[in-house]
PyMOL Python script that loads the backbone (N, CA, C, O; Angstrom):
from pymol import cmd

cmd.read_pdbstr("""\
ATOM      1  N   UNK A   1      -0.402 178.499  46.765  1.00  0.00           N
ATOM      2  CA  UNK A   1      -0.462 178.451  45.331  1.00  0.00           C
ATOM      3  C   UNK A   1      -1.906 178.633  44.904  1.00  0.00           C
ATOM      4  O   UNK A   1      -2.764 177.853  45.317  1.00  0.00           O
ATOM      5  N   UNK A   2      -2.143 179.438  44.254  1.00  0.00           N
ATOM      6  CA  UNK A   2      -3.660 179.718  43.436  1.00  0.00           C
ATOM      7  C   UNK A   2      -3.848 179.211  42.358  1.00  0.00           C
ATOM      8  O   UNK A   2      -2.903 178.752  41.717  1.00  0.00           O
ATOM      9  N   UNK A   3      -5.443 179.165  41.787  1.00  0.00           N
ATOM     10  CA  UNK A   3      -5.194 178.552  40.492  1.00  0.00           C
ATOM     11  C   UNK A   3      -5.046 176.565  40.327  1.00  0.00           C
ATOM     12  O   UNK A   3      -4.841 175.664  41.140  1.00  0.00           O
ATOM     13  N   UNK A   4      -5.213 176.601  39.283  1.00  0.00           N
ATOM     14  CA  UNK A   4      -5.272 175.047  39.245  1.00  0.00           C
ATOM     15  C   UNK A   4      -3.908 175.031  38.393  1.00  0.00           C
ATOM     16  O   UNK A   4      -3.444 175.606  37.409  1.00  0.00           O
ATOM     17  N   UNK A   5      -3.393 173.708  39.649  1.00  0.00           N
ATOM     18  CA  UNK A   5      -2.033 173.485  40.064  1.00  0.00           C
ATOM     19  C   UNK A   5      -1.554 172.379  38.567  1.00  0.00           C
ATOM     20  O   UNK A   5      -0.410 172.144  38.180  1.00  0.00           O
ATOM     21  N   UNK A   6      -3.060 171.794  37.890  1.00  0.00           N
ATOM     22  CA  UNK A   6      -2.078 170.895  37.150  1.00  0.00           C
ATOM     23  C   UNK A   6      -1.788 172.171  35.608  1.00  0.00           C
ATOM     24  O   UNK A   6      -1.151 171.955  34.577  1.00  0.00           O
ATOM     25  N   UNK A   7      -2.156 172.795  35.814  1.00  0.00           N
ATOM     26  CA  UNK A   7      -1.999 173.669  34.449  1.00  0.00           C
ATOM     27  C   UNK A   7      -0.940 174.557  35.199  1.00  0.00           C
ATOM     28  O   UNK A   7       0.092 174.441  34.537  1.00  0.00           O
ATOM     29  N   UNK A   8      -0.747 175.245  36.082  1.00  0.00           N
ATOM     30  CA  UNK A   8       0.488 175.645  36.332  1.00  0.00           C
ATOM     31  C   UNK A   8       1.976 174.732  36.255  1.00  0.00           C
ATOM     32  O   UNK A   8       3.099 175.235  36.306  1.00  0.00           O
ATOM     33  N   UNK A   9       1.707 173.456  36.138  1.00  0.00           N
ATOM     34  CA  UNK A   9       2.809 172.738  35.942  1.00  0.00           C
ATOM     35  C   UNK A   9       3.524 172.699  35.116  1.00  0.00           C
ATOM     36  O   UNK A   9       4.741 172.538  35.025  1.00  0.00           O
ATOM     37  N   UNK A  10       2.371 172.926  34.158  1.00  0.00           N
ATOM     38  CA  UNK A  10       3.008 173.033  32.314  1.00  0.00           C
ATOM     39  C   UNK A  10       2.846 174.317  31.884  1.00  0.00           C
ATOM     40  O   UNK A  10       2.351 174.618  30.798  1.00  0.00           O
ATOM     41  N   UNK A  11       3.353 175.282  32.917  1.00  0.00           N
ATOM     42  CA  UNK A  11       4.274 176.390  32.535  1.00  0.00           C
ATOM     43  C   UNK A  11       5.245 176.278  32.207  1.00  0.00           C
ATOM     44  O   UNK A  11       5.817 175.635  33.087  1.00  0.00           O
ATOM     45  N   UNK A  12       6.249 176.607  31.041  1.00  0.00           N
ATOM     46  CA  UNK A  12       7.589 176.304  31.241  1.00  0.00           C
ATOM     47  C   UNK A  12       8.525 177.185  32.062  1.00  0.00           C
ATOM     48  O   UNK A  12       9.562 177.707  31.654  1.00  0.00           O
ATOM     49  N   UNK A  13       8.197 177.238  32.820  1.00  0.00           N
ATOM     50  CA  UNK A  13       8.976 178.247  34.227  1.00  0.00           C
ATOM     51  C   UNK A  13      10.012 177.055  35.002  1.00  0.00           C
ATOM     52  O   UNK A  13       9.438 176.741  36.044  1.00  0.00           O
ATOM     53  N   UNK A  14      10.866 176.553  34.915  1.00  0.00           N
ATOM     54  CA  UNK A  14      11.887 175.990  35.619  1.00  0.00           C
ATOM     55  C   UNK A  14      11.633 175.864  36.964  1.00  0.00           C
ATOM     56  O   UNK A  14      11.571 174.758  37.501  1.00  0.00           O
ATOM     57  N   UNK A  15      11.425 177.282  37.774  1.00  0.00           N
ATOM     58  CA  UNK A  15      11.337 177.111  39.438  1.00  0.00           C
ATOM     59  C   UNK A  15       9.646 176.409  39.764  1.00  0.00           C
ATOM     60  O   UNK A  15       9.252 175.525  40.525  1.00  0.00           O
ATOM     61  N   UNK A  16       8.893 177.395  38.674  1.00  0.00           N
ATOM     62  CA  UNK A  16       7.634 177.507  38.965  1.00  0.00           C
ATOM     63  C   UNK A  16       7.382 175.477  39.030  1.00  0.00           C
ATOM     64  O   UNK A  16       6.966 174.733  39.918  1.00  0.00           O
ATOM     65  N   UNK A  17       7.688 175.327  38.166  1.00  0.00           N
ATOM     66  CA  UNK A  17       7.262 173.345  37.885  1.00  0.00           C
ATOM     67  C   UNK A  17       7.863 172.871  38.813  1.00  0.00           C
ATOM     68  O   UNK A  17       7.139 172.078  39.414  1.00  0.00           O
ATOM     69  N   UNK A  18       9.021 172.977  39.318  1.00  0.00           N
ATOM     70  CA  UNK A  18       9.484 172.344  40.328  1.00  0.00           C
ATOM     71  C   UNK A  18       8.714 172.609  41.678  1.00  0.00           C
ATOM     72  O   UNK A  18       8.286 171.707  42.398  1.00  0.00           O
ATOM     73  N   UNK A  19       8.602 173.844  41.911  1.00  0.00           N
ATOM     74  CA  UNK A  19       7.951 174.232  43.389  1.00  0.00           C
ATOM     75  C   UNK A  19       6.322 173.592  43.460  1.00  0.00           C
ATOM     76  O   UNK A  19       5.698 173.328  44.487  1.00  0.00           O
ATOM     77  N   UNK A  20       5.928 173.461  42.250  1.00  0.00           N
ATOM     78  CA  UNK A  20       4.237 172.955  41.592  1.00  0.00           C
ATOM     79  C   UNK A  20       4.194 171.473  42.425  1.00  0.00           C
ATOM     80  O   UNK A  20       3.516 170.993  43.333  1.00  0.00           O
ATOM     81  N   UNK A  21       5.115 171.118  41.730  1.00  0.00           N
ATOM     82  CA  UNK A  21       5.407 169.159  41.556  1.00  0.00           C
ATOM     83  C   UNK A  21       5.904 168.914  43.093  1.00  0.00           C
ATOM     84  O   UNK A  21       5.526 168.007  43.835  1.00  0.00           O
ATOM     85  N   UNK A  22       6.779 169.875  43.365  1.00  0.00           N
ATOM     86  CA  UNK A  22       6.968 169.507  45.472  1.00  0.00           C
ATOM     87  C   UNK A  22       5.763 169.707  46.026  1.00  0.00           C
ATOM     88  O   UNK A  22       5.216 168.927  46.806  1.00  0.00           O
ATOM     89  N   UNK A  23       5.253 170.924  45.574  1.00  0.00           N
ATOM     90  CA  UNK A  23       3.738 170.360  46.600  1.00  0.00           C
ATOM     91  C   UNK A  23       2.600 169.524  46.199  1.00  0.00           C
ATOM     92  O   UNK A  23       1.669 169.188  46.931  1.00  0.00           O
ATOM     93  N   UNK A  24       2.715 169.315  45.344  1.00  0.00           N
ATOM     94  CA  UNK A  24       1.546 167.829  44.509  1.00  0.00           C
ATOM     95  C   UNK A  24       2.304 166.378  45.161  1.00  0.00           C
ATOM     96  O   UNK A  24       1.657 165.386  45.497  1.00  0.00           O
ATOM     97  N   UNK A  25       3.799 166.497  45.254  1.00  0.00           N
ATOM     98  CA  UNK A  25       4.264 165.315  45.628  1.00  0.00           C
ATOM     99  C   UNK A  25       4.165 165.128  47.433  1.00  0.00           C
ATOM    100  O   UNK A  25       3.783 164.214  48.164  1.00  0.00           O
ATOM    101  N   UNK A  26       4.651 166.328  47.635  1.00  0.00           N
ATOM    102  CA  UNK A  26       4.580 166.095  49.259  1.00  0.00           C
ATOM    103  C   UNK A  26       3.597 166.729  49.986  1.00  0.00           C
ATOM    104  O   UNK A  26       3.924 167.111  51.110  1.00  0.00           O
ATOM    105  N   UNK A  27       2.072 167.005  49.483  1.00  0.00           N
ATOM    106  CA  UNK A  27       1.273 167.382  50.129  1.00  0.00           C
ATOM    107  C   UNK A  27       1.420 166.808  51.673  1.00  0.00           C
ATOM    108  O   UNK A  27       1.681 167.521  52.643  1.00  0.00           O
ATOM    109  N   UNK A  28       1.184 165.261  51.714  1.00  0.00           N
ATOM    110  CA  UNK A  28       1.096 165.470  53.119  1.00  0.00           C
ATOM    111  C   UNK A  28       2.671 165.123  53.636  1.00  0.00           C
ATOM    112  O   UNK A  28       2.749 164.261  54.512  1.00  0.00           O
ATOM    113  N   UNK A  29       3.485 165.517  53.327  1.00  0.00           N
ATOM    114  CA  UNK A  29       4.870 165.760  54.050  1.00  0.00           C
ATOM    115  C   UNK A  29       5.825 165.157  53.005  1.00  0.00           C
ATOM    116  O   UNK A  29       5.592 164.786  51.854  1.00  0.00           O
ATOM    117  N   UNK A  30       6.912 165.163  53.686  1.00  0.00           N
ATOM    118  CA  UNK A  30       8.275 164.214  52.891  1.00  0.00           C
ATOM    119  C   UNK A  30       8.372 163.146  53.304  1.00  0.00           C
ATOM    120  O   UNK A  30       8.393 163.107  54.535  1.00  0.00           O
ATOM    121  N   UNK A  31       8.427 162.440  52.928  1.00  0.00           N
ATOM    122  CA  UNK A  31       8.837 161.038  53.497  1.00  0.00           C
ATOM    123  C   UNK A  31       9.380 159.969  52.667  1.00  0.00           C
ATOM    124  O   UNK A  31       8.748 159.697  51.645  1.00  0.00           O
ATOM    125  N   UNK A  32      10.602 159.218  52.970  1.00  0.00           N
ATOM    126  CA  UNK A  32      11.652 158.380  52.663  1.00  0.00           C
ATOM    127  C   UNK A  32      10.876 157.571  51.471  1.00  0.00           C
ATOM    128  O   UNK A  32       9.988 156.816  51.865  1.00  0.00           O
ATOM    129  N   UNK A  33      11.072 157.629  50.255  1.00  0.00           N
ATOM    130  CA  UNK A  33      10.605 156.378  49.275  1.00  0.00           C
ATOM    131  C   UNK A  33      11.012 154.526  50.009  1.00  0.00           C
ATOM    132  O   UNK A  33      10.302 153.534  50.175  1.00  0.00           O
ATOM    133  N   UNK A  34      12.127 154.746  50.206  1.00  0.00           N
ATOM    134  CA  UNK A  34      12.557 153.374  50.996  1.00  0.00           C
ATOM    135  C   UNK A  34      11.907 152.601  52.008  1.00  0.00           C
ATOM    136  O   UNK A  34      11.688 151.399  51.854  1.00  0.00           O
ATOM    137  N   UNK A  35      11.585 153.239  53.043  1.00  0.00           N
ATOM    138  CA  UNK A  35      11.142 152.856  54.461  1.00  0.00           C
ATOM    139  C   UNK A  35       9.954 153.643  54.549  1.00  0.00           C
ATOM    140  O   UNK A  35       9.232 153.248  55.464  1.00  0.00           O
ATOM    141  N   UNK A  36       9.471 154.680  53.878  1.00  0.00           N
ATOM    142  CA  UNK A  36       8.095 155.350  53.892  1.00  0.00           C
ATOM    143  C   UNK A  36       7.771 155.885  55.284  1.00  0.00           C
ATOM    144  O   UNK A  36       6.669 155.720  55.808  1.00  0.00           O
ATOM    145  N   UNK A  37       8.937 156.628  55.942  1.00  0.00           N
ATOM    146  CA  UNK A  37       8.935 156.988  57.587  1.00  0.00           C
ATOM    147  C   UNK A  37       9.113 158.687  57.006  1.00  0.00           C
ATOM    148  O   UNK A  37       9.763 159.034  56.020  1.00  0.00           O
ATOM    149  N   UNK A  38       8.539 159.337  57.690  1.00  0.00           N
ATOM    150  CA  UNK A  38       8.332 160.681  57.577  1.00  0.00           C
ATOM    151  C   UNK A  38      10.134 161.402  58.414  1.00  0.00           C
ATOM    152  O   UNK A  38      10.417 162.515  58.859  1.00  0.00           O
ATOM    153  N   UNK A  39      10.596 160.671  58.342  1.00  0.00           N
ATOM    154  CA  UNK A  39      12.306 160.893  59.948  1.00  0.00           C
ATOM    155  C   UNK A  39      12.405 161.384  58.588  1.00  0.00           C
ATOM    156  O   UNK A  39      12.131 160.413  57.882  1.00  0.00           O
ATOM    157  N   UNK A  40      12.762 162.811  57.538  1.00  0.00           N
ATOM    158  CA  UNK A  40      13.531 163.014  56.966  1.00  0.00           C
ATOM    159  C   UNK A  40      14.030 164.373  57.622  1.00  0.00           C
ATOM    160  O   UNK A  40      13.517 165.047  58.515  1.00  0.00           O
ATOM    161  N   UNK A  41      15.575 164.616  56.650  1.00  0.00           N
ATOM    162  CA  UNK A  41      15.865 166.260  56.873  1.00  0.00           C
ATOM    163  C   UNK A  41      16.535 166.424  55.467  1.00  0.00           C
ATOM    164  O   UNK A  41      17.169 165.603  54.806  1.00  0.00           O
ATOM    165  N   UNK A  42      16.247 167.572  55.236  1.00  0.00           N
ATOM    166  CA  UNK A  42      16.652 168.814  53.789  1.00  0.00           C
ATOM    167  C   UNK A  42      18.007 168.560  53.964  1.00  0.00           C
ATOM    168  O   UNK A  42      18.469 168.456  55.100  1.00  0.00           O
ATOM    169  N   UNK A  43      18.625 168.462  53.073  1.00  0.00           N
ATOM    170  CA  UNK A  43      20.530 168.349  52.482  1.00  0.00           C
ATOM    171  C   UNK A  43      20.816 169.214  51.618  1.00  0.00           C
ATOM    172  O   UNK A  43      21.916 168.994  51.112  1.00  0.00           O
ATOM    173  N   UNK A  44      20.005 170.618  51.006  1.00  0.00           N
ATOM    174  CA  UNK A  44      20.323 171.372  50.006  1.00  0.00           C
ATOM    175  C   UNK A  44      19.578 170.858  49.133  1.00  0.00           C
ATOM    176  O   UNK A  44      18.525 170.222  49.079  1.00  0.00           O
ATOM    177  N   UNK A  45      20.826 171.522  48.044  1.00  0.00           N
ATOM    178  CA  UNK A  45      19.633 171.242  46.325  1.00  0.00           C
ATOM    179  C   UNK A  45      20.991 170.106  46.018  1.00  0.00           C
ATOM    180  O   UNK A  45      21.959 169.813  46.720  1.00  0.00           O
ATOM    181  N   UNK A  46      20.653 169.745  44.947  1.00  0.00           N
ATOM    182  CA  UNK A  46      21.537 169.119  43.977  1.00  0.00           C
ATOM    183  C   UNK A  46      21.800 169.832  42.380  1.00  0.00           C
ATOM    184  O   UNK A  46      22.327 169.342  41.381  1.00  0.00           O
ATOM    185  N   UNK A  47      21.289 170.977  42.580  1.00  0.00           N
ATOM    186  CA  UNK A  47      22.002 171.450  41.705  1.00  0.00           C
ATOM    187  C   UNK A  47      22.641 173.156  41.343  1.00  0.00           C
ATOM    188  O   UNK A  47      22.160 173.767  42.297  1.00  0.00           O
ATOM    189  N   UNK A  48      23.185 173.879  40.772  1.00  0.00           N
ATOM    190  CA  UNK A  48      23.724 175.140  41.503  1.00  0.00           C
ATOM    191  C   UNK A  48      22.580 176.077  41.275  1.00  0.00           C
ATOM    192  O   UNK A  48      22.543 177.171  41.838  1.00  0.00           O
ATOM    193  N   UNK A  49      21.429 175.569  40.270  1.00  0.00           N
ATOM    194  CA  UNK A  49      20.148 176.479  40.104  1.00  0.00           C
ATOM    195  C   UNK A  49      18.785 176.395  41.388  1.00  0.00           C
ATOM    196  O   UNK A  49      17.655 176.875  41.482  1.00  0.00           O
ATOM    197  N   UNK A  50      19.685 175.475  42.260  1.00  0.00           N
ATOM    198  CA  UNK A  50      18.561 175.462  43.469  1.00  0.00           C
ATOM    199  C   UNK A  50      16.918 174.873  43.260  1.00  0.00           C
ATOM    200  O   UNK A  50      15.952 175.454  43.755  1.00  0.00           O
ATOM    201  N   UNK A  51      16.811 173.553  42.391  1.00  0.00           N
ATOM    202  CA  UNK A  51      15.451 173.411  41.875  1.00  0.00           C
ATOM    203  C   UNK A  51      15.279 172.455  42.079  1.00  0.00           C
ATOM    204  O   UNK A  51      14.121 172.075  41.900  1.00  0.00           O
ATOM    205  N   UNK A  52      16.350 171.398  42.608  1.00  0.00           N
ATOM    206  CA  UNK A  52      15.693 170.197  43.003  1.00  0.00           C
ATOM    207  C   UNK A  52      16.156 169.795  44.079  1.00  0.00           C
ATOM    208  O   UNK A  52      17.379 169.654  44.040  1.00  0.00           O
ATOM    209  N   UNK A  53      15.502 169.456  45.396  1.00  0.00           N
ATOM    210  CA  UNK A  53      15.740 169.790  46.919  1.00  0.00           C
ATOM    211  C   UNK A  53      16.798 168.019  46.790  1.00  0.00           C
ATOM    212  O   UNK A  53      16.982 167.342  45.779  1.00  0.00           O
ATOM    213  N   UNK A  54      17.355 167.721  48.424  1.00  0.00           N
ATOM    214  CA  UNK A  54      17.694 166.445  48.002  1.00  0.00           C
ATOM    215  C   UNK A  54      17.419 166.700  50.071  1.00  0.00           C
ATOM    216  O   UNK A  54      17.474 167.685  50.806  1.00  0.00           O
ATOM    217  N   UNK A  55      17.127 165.199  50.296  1.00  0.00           N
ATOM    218  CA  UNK A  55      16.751 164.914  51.595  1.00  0.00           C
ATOM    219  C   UNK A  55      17.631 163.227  52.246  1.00  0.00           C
ATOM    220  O   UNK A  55      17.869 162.184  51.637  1.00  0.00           O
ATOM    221  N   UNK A  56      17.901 163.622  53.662  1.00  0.00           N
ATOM    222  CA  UNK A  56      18.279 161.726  53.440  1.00  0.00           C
ATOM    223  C   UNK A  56      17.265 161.589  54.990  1.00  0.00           C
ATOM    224  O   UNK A  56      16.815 162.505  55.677  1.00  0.00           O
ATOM    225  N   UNK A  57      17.131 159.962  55.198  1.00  0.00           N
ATOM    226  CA  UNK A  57      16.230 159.750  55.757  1.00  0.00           C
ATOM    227  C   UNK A  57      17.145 159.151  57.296  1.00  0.00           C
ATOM    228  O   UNK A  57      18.143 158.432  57.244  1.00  0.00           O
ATOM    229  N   UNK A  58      16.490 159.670  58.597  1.00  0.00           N
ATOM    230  CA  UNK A  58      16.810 159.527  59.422  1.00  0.00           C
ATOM    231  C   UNK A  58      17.000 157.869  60.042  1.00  0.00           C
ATOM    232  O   UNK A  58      17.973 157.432  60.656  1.00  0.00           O
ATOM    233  N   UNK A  59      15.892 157.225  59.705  1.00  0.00           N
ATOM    234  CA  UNK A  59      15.840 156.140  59.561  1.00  0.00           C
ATOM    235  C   UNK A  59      16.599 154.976  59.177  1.00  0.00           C
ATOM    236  O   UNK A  59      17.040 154.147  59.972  1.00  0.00           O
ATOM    237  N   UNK A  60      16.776 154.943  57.509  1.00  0.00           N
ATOM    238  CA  UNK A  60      17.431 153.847  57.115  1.00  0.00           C
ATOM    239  C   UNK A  60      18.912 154.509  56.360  1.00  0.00           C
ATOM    240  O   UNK A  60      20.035 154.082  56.091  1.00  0.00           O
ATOM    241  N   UNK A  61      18.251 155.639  56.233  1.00  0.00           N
ATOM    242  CA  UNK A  61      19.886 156.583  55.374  1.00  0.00           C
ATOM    243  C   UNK A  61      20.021 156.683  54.552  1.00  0.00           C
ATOM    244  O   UNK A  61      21.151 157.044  54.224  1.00  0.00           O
ATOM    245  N   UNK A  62      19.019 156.459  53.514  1.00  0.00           N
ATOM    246  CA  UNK A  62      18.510 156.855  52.438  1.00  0.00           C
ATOM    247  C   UNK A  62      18.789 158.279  51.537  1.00  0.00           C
ATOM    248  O   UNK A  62      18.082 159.179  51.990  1.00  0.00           O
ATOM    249  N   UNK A  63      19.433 158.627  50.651  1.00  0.00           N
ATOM    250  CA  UNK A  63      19.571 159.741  50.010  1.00  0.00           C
ATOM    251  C   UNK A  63      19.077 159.846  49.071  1.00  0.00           C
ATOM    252  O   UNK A  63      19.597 159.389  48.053  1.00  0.00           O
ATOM    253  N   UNK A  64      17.766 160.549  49.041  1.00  0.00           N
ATOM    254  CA  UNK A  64      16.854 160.892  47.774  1.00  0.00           C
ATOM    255  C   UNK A  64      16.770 162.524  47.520  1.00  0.00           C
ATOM    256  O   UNK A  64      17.090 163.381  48.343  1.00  0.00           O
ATOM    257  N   UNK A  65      16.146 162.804  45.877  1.00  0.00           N
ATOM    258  CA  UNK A  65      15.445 163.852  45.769  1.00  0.00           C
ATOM    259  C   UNK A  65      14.071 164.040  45.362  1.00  0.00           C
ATOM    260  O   UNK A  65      13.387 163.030  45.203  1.00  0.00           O
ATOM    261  N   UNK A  66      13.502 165.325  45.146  1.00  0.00           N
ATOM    262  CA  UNK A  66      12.186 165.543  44.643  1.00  0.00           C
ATOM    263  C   UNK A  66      11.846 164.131  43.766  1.00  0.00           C
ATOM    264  O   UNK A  66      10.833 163.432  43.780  1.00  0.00           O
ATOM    265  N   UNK A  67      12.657 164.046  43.269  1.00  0.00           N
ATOM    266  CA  UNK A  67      12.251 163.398  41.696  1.00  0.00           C
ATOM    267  C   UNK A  67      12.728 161.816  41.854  1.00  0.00           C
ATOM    268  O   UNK A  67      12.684 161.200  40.789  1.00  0.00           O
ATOM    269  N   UNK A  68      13.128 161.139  42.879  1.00  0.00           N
ATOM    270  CA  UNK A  68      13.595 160.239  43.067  1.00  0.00           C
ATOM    271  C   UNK A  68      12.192 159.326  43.268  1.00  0.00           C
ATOM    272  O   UNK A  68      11.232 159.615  43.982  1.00  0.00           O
ATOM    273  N   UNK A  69      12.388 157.999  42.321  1.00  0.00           N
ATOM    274  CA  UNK A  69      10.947 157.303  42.136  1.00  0.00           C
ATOM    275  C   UNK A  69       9.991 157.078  41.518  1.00  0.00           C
ATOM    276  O   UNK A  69       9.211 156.127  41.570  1.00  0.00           O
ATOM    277  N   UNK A  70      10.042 158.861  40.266  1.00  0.00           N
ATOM    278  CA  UNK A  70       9.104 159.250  39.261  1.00  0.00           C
ATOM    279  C   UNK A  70       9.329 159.184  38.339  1.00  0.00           C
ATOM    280  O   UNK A  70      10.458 158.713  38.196  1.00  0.00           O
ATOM    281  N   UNK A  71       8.687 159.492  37.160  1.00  0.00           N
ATOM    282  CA  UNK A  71       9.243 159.374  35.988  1.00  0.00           C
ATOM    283  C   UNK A  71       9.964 160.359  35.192  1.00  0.00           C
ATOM    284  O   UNK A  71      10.184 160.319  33.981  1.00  0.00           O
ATOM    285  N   UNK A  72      10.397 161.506  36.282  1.00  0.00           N
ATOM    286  CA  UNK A  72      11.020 162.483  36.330  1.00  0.00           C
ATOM    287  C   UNK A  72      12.722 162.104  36.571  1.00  0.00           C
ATOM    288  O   UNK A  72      13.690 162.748  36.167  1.00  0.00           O
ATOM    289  N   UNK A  73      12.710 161.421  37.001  1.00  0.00           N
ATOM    290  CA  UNK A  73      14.197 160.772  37.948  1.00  0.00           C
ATOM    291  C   UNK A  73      14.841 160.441  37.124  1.00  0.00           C
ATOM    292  O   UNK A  73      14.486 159.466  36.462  1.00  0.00           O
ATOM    293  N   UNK A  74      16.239 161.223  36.784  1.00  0.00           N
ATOM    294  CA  UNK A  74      17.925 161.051  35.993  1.00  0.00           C
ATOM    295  C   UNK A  74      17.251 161.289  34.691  1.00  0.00           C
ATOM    296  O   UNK A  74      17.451 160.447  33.816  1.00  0.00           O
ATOM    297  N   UNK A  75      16.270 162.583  34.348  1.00  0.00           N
ATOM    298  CA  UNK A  75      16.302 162.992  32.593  1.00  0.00           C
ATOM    299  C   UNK A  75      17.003 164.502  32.887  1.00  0.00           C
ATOM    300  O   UNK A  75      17.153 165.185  33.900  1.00  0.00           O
ATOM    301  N   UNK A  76      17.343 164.656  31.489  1.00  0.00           N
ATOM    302  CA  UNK A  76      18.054 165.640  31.307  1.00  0.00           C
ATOM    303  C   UNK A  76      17.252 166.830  30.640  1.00  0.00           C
ATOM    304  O   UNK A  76      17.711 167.946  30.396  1.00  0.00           O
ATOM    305  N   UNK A  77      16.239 166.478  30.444  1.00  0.00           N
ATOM    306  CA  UNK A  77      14.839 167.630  30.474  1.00  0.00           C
ATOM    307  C   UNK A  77      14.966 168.519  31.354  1.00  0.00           C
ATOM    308  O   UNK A  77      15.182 167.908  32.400  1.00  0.00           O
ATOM    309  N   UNK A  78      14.959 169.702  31.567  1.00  0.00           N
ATOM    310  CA  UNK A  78      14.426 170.931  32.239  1.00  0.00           C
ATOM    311  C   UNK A  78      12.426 170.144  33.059  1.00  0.00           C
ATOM    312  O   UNK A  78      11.365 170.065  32.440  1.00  0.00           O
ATOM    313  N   UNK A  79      12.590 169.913  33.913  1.00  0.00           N
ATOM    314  CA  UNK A  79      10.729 169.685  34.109  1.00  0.00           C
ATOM    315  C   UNK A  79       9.791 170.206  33.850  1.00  0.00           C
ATOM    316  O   UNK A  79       8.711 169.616  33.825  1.00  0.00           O
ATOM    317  N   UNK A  80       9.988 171.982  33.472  1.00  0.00           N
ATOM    318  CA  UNK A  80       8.854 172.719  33.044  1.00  0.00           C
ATOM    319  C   UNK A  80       8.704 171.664  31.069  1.00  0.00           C
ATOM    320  O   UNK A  80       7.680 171.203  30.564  1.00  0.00           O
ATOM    321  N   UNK A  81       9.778 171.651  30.645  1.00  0.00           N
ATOM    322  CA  UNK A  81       9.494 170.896  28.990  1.00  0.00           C
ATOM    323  C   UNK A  81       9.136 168.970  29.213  1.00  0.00           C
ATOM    324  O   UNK A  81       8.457 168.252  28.480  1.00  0.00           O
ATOM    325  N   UNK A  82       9.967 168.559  30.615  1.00  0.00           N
ATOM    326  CA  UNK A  82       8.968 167.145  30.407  1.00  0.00           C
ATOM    327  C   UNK A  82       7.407 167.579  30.330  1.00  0.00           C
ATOM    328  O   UNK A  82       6.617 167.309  29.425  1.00  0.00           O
ATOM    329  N   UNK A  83       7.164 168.331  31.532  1.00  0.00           N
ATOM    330  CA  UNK A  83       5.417 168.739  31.937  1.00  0.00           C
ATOM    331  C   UNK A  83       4.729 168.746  30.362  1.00  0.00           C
ATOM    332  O   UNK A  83       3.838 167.994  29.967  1.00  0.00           O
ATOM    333  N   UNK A  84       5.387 169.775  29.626  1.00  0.00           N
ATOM    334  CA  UNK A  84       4.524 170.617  28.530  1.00  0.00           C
ATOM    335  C   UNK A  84       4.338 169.114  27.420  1.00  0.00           C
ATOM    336  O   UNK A  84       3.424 168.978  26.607  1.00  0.00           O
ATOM    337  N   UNK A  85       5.272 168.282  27.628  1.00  0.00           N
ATOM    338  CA  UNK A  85       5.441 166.971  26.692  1.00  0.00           C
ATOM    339  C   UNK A  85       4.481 166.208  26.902  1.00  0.00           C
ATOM    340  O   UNK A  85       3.848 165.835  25.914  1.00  0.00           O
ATOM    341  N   UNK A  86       4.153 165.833  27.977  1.00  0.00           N
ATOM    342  CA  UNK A  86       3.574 164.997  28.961  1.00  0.00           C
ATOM    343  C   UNK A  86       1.903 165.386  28.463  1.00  0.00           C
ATOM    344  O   UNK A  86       1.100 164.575  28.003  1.00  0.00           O
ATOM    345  N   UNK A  87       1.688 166.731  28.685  1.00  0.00           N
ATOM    346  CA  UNK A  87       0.225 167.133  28.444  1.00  0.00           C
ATOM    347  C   UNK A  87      -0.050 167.219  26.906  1.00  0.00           C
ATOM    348  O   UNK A  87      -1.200 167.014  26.518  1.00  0.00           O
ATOM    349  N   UNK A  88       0.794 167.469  26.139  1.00  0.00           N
ATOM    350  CA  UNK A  88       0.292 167.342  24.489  1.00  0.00           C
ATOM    351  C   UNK A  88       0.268 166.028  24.017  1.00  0.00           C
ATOM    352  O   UNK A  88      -0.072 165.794  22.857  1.00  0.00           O
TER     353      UNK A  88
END
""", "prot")
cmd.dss("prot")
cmd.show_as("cartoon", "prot")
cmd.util.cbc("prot")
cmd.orient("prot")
């Protein structure tokens, strides 16, 4: 990704904010909010537009997504329009 990543966030591009915010969130890897053990594996998306990954944790069995934890988690916002909200 080029460019400075927090102003690409508040693009309103749907994929673009999501793919932004996975690598700001999981720079240094994925790992379980619950047990904080890196044992995860990819389960698909959770939704049919493919934008928000969902993972469960090898460990304790945990089923999370991107957004699970944040203040992103269960809105019905598009994330490129929370982002643009967030910065004005």
């Amino acid at each position: 990704m080029s460019g400075d990543l927090v102003l690409e966030l508040f693009i309103l591009n749907e994929e673009k904010a999501s793919n932004v915010f996975r690598y700001i969130r999981w720079v240094g890897g994925v790992y379980c909010p619950g047990c904080e053990l890196f044992d995860v594996y990819k389960r698909g998306f959770s939704d049919e537009r493919k934008i928000t990954r969902r993972y469960s944790c090898n460990n304790c069995g945990k089923n999370f997504t991107d957004f699970t934890g944040t203040i992103f988690a269960n809105k019905n916002l598009p994330l490129g329009e929370m982002s643009y909200i967030i910065a004005n």
